[in-house]
N, C-alpha and C positions, 0 to 999 in steps of 0.2 A: 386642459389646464396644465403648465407646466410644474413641476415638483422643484422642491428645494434642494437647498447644498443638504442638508441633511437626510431629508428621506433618500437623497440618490446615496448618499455614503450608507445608510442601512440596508438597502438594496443591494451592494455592490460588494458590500463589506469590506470599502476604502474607509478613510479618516476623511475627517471634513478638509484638516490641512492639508491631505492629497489629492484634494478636487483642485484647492485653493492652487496649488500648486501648478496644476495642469490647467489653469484657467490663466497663470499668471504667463505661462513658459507658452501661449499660445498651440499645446496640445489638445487642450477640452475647453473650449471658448461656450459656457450656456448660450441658449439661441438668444434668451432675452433677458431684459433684468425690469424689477420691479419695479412701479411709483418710486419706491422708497430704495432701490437703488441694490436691492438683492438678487443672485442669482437665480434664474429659473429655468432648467432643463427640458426639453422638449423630447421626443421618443427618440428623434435621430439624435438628440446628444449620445442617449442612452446607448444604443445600436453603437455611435461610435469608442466609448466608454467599455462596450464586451471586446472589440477587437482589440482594444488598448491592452487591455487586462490580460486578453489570451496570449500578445504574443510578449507583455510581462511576464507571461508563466513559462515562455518557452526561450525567457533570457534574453531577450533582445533591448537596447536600451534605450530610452526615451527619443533618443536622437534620433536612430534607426527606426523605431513606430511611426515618429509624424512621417519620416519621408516614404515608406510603406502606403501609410492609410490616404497622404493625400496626394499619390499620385495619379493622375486625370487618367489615366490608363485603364484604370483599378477599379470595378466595380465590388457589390455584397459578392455575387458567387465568386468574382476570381479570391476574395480575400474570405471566403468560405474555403473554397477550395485549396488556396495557400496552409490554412490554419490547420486544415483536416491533413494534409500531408506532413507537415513538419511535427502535429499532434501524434500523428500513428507513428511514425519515424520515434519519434520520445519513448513510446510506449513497447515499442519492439525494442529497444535497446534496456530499458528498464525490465521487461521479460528476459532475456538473456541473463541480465545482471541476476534476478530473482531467481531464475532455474536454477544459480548456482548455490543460491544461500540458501532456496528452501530446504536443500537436503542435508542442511546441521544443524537445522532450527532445534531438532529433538535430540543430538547428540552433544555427548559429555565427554567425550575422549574421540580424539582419531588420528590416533597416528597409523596411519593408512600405508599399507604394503603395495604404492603404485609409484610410479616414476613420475620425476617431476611432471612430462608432458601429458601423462593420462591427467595429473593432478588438473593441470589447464583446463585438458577438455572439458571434465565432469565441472570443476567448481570454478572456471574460469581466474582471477586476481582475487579471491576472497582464501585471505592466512586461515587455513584451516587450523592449525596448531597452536593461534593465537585464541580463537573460538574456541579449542580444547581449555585452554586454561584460564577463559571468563566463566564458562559454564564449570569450570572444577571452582571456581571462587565465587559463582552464584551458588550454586546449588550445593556444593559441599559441608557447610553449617546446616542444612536444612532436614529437617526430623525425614522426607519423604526422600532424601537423596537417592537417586537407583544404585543399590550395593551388585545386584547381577549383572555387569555389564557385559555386553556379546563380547566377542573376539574381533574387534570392527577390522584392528590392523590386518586380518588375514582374509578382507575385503577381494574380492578380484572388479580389474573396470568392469565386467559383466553381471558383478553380484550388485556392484553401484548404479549402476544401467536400470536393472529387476526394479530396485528399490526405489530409484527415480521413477520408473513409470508407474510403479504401483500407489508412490507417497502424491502423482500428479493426479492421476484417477481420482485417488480420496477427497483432496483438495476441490477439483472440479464438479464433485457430484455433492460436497458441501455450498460450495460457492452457488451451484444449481438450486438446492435446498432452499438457499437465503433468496433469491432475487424471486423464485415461486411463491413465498410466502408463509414459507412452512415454520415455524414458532420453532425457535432454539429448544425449548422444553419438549418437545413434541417428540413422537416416535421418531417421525422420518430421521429427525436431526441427533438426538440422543443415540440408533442405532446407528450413524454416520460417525457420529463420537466415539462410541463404539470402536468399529471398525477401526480407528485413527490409532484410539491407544490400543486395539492388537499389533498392526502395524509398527508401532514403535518396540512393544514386548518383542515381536519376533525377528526386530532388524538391529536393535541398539540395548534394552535393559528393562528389566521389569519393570514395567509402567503400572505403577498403582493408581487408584482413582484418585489419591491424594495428589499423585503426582501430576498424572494429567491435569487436576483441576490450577495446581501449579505453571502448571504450561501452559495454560490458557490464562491466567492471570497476565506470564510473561509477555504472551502474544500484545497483550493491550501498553501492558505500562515501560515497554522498552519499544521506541520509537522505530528502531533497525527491524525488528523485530514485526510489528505492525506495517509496515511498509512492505514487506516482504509477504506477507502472508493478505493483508488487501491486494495485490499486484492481481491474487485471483478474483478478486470483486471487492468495490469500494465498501469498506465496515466487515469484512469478514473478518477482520480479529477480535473483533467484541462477539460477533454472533458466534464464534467459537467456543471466547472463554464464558459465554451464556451457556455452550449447549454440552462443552466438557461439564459445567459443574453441574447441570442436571442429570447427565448421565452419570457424574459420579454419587448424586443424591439419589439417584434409582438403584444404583448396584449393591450403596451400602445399605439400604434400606431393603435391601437380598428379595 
């Protein structure tokens, strides 16, 4: 049996007026309509409905789709295989972007003792100086503010380097944690939290568990923020700010 305009919009998690739409502009035509003169989608509508949506995610616009999907040339695998390449292509450039923001996620200051061009390398287009003075306007009213801050400016590209591969390790063996199954509360994850706010104590400023729990609040409720830190696995900024505040509920409870 075929499914409605509504059950495919809940499926899909389009609006009904975006089916309607794609029905009207001859992009998603349902196979058949009812007695009573309602749309009704069949599996290949659906099948064609993912490829629509996928290369909507990858920017292409409506125009560009229909003559994509229905060119006779073009079967499932080649427009599997189109989707998976321009997919990974997305994804490696969003890694790049991300390599560079992860490593200010936890810092409050950096006016960094490097030339402009090591600046590129390490943090590629992301204003580090401008990041200094949201996080001195985040966190500087804040009871847990970090008053010890390191010496970051007298950073060398090789101490940024350490610290990049040390803060990627940490990230990947939490992100590992999460897709295994291991419960944010739980040892494996807590002593991974752990380990994160050492990490930040001996590269940037005394990371109290207040503070940590703070930064994992951040990770979730600032969108830039979350993005950058799921890049290692889809929801690892909640399962973070899950398994900072359990390990700051373990430590203070001594």
């Amino acid at each position: 049996m075929g499914r409605t305009v509504g059950e495919v919009a809940r499926l899909s998690g389009q609006t009904v007026r975006t089916l309607h739409h794609y029905d009207h502009i001859g992009l998603l035509v349902p196979a058949e309509r009812t007695p009573a003169g309602h749309r009704s989608y069949a599996d290949g509508d659906l099948e064609r409905l993912r490829r629509i949506l996928t290369y909507r995610e990858l920017g292409f616009g409506l125009e560009e789709i229909a003559a994509i999907i229905d060119d006779p040339g073009s079967d499932t695998r080649a427009h599997l295989l189109r989707q998976h390449r321009l997919v990974t292509e997305r994804i490696e450039r969003l890694r790049t972007l991300a390599h560079g923001l992860e490593r200010l996620l936890e810092a409050d200051t950096m006016q960094l003792n490097l030339t402009p061009e090591e600046r590129l390398e390490l943090f590629g287009d992301f204003d580090v100086d401008a990041h200094a003075a949201e996080a001195e306007q985040r966190w500087g009213a804040c009871d847990f503010y970090p008053k010890a801050q390191r010496d970051v400016k007298n950073y060398t590209k090789e101490d940024w380097k350490r610290n990049q591969a040390e803060a990627a390790e940490i990230y990947r063996a939490l992100a590992a944690a999460m897709a295994e199954g291991a419960p944010a509360d739980g040892e494996r994850a807590t002593d991974l939290a752990e380990r994160h706010r050492d990490h930040i104590t001996r590269w940037f400023y005394d990371c109290t568990t207040q503070a940590h729990r703070g930064l994992g609040a951040l990770y979730v409720d600032d969108e830039r923020f979350t993005a950058t830190v799921d890049s290692h696995g889809s929801g690892l900024s909640a399962y973070l700010r899950d398994a900072f505040a359990a390990n700051a509920d373990r430590r203070e409870r001594g």
